[in-house]
N, C-alpha and C positions, 0 to 999 in steps of 0.2 A: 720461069725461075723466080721471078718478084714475087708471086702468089707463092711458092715454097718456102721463100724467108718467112714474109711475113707470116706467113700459118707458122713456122718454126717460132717465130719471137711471141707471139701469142701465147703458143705451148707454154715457153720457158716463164711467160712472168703469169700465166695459171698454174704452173708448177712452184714459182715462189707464193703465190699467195694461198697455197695447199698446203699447209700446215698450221695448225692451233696456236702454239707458241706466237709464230710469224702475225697472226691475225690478231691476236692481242697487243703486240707490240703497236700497230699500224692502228689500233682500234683506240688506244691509246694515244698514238699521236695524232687522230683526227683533232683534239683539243687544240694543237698547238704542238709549238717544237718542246721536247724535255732533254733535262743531263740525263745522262746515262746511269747518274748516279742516282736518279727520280725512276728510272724506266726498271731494273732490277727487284725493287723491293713492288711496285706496283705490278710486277706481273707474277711475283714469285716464284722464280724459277732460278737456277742456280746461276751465277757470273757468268761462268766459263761457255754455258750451254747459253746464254739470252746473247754475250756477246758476238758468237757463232753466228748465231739466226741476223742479228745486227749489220753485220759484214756482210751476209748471203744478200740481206734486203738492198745493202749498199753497192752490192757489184752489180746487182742486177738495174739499179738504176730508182728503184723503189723510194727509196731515203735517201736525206741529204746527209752529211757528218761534219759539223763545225766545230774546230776546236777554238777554243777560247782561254789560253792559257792552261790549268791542269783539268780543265772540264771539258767534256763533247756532249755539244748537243746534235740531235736527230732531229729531223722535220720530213713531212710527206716530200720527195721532190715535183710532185703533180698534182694541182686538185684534186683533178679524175681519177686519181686512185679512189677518195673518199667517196666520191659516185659510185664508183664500180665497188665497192665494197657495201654502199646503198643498194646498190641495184642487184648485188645477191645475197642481200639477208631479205628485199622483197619477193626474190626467186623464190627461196627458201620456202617463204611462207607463205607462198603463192601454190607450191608444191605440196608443201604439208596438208592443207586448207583441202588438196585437190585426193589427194591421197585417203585424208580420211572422212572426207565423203564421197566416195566412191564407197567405202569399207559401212559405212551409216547403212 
């Protein structure tokens, strides 16, 4: 039953970090923590639909959300996000690399 959680909890935060929007937002706070009011215009996507994605990242455990009077800031809640977010843009291109030479 332990091995079915954890494969479940696994699923769920590869299912949050599946999405573009989501990956930007995260790719962005690798820098550091930003306001909200910083994180909207650098990723250009509309309020409604960035703050959405913000909340999904935050229930899930992804990002931290500190308010600080009329501002909130985000930050990674875990290094190892910013690793595992390394370690599949090296997949990626580890993938690619393999893909098309194989095709060469």
């Amino acid at each position: 039953m332990a091995d079915d959680r954890m494969r479940q909890l696994k699923a769920d935060l590869l299912k949050a970090l599946g999405q573009p929007t989501r990956l930007k937002i995260l790719e962005l706070l690798l820098d550091g923590e930003r306001c909200v009011c910083e994180i909207f215009p650098a990723i250009g996507g509309e309020q409604s639909n960035v703050s959405k994605h913000l909340g999904f990242l935050r229930s899930q455990g992804i990002v931290i959300a500190d308010r600080r009077g009329m501002r909130v800031f985000y930050r990674l809640a875990d290094k190892k996000i910013a690793k595992l977010l390394e370690d599949a843009e090296n997949c990626v291109k580890g993938t690619m690399r393999s893909r098309f030479s194989a095709v060469a």
